[in-house]
N, CA, C and O atoms as a DFTB+ gen file, in Angstrom:
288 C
 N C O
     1  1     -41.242     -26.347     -19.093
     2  2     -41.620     -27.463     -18.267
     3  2     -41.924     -28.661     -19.165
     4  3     -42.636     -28.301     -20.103
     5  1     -41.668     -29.791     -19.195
     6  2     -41.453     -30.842     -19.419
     7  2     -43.093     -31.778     -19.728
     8  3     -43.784     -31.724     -18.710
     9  1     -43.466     -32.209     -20.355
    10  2     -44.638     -32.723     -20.114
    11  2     -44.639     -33.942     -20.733
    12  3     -43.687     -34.206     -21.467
    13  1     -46.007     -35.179     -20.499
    14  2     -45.555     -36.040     -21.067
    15  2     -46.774     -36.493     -22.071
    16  3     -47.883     -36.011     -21.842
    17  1     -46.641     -37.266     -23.012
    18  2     -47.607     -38.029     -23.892
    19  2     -47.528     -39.528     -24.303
    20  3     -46.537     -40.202     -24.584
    21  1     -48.883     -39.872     -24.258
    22  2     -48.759     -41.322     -24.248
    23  2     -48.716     -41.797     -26.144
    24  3     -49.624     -41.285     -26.799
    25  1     -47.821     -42.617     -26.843
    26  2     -48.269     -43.174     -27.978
    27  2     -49.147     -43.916     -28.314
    28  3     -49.249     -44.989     -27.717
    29  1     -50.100     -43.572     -29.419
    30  2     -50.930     -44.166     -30.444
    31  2     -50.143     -45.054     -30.739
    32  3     -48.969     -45.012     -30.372
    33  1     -50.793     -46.324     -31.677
    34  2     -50.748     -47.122     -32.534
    35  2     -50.117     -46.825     -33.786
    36  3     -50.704     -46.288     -34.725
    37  1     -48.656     -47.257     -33.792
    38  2     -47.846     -46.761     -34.934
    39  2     -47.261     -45.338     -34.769
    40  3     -46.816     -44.740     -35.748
    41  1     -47.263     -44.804     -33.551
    42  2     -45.995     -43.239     -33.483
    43  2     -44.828     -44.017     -33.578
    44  3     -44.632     -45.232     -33.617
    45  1     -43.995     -42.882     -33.610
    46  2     -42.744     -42.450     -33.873
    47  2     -42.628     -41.618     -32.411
    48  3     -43.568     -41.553     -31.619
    49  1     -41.223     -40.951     -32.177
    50  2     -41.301     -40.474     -31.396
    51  2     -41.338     -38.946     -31.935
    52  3     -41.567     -37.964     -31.229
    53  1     -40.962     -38.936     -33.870
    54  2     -40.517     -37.405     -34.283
    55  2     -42.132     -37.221     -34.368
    56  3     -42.479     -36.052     -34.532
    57  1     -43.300     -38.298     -34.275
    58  2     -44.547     -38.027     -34.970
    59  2     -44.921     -37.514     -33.537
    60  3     -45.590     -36.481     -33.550
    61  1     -44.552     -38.150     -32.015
    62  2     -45.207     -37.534     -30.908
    63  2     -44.907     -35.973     -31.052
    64  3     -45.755     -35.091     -31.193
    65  1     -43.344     -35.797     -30.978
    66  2     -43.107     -34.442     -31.093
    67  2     -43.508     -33.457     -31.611
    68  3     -43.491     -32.324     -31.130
    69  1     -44.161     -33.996     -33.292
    70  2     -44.448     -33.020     -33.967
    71  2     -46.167     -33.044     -33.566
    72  3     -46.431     -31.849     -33.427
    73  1     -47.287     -33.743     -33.349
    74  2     -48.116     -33.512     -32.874
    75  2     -48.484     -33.174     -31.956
    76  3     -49.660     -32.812     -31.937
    77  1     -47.523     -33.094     -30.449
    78  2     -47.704     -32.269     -29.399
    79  2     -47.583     -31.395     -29.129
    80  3     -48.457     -30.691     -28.624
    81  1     -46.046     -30.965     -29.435
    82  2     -45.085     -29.765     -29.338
    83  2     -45.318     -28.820     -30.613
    84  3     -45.090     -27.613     -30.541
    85  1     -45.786     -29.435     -31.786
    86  2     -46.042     -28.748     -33.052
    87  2     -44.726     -28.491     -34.294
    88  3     -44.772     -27.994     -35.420
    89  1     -43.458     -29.147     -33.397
    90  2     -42.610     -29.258     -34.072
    91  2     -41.657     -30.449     -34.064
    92  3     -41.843     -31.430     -33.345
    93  1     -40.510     -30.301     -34.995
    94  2     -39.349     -31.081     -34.838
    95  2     -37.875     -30.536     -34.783
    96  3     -36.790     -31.078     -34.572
    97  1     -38.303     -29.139     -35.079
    98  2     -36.763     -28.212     -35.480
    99  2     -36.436     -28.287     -33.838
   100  3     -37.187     -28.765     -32.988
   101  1     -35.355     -27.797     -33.654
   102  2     -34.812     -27.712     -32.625
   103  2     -34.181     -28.623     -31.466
   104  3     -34.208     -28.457     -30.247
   105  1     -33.624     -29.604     -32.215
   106  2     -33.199     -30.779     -31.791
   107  2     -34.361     -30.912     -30.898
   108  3     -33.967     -30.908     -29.731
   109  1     -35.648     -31.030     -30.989
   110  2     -36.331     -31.866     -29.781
   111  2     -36.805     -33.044     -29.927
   112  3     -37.750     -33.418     -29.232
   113  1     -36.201     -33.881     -30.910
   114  2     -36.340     -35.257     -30.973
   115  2     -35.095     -36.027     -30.030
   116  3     -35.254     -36.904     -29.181
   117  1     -33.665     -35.313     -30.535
   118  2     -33.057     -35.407     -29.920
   119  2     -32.902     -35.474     -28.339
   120  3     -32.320     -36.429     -27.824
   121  1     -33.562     -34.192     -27.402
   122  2     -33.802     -34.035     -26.489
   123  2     -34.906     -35.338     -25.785
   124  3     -34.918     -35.951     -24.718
   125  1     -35.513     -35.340     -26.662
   126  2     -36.679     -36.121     -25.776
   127  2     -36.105     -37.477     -26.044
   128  3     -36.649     -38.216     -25.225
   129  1     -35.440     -38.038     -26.636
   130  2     -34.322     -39.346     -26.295
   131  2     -33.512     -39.185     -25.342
   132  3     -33.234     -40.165     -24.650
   133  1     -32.880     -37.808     -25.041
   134  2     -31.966     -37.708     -23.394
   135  2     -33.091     -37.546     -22.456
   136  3     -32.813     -38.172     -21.433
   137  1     -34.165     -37.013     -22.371
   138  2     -35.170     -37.726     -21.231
   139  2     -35.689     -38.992     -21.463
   140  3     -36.559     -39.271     -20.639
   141  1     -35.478     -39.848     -22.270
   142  2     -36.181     -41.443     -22.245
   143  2     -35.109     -42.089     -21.997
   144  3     -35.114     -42.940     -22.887
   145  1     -34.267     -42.241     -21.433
   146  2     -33.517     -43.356     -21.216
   147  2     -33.850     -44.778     -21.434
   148  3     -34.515     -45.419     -20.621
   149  1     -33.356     -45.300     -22.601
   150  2     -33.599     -46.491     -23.246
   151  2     -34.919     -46.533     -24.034
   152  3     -35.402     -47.664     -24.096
   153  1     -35.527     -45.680     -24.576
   154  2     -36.583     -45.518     -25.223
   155  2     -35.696     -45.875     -27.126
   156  3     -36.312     -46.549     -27.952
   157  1     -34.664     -45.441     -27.362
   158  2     -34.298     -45.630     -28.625
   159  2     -34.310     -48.073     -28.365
   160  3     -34.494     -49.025     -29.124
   161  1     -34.078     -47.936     -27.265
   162  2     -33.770     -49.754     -27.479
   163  2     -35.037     -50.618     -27.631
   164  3     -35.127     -51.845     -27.618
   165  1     -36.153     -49.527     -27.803
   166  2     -37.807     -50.028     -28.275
   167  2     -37.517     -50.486     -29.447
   168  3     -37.363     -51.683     -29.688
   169  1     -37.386     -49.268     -30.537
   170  2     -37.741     -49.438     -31.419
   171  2     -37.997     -48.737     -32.570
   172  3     -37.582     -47.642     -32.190
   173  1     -38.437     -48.519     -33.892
   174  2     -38.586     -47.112     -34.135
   175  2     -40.029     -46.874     -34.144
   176  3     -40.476     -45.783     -33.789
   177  1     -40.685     -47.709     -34.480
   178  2     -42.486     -47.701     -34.145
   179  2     -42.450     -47.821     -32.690
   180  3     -41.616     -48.696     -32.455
   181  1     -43.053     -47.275     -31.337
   182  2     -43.266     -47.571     -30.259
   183  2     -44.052     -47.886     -29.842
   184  3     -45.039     -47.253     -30.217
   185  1     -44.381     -49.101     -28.721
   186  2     -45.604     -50.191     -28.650
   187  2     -47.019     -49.069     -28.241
   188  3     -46.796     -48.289     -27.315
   189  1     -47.738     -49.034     -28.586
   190  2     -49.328     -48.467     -27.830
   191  2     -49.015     -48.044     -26.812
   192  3     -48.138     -48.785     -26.368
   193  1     -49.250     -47.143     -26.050
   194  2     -49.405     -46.790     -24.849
   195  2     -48.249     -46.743     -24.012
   196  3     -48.260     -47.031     -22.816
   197  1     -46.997     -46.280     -24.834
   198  2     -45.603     -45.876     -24.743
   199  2     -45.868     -44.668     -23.603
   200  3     -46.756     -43.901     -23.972
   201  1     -45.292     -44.343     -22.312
   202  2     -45.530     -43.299     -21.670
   203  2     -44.183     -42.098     -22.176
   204  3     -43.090     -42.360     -21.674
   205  1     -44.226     -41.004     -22.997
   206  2     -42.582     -40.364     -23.705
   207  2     -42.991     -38.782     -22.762
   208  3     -43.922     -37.994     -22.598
   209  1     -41.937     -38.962     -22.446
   210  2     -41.560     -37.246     -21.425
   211  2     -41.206     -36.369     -22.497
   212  3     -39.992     -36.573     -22.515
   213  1     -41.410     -35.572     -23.364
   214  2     -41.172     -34.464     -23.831
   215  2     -40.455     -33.240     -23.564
   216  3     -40.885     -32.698     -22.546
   217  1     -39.763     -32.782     -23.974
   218  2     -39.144     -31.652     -23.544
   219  2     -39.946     -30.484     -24.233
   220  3     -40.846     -30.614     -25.062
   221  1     -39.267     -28.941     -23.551
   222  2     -40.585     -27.567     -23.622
   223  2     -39.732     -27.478     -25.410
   224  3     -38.598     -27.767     -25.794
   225  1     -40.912     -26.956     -26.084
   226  2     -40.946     -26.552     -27.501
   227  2     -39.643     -25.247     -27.594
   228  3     -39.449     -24.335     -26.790
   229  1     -38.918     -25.553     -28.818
   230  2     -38.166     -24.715     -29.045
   231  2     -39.004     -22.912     -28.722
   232  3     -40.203     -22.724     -28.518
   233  1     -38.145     -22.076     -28.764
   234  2     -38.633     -20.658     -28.393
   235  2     -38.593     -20.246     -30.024
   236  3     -37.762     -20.624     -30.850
   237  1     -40.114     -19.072     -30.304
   238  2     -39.974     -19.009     -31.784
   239  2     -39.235     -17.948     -32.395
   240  3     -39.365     -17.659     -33.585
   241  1     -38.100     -17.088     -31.237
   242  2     -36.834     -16.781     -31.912
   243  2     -36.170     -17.651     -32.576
   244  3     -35.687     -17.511     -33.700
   245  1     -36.137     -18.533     -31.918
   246  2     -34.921     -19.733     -32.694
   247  2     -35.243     -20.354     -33.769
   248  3     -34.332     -20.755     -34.493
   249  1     -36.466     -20.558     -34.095
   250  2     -37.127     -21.004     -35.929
   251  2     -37.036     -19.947     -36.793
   252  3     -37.232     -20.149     -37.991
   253  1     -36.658     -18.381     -36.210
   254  2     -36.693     -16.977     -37.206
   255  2     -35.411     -17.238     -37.996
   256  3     -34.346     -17.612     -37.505
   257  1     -35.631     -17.015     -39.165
   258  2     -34.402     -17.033     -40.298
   259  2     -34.879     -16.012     -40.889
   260  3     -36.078     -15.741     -40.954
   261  1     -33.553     -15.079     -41.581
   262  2     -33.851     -13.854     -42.303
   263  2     -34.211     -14.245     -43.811
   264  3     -33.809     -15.356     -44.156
   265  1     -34.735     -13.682     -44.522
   266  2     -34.995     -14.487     -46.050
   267  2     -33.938     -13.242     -46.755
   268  3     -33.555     -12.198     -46.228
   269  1     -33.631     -13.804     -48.181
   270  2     -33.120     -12.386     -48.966
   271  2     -34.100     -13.065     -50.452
   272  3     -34.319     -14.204     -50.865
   273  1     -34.399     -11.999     -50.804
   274  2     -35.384     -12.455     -52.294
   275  2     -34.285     -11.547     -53.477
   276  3     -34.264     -10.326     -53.630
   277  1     -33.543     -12.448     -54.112
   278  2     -32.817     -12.098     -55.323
   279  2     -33.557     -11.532     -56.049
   280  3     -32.968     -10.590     -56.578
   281  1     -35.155     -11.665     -56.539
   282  2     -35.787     -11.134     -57.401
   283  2     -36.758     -10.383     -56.913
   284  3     -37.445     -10.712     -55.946
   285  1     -36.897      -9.130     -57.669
   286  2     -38.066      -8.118     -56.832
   287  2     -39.159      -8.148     -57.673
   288  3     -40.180      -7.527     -57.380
């Protein structure tokens, strides 16, 4: 579900993302520009009290990567 947050003084929209949602992996910067329609024609700082719709946080299957350790 979708939720929304208002910008501080000097966000970004990758800084809303990553302080709400807790991330940026998962194209959800991306995403939350296809719910703002015309939000990229702000700006890249967004004015105070920007209202940004967010999209739901990646699932934390999808951040799992296998590691291999060459050295034991």
């Amino acid at each position: 579900m979708a939720r929304n947050a208002i910008a501080l003084q000097g966000d970004t929209l990758d800084l809303i993302c990553w302080r709400e949602l807790g991330t940026t992996a998962g194209k959800v910067v991306e995403r939350a520009y296809e719910l703002n329609v015309g939000l990229a024609e702000v700006g890249t700082v967004l004015p105070e009290g920007t209202q940004v719709t967010l999209p739901d946080p990646p699932s934390a299957a999808a951040g799992t990567l296998e590691t291999v350790n060459l050295w034991d």
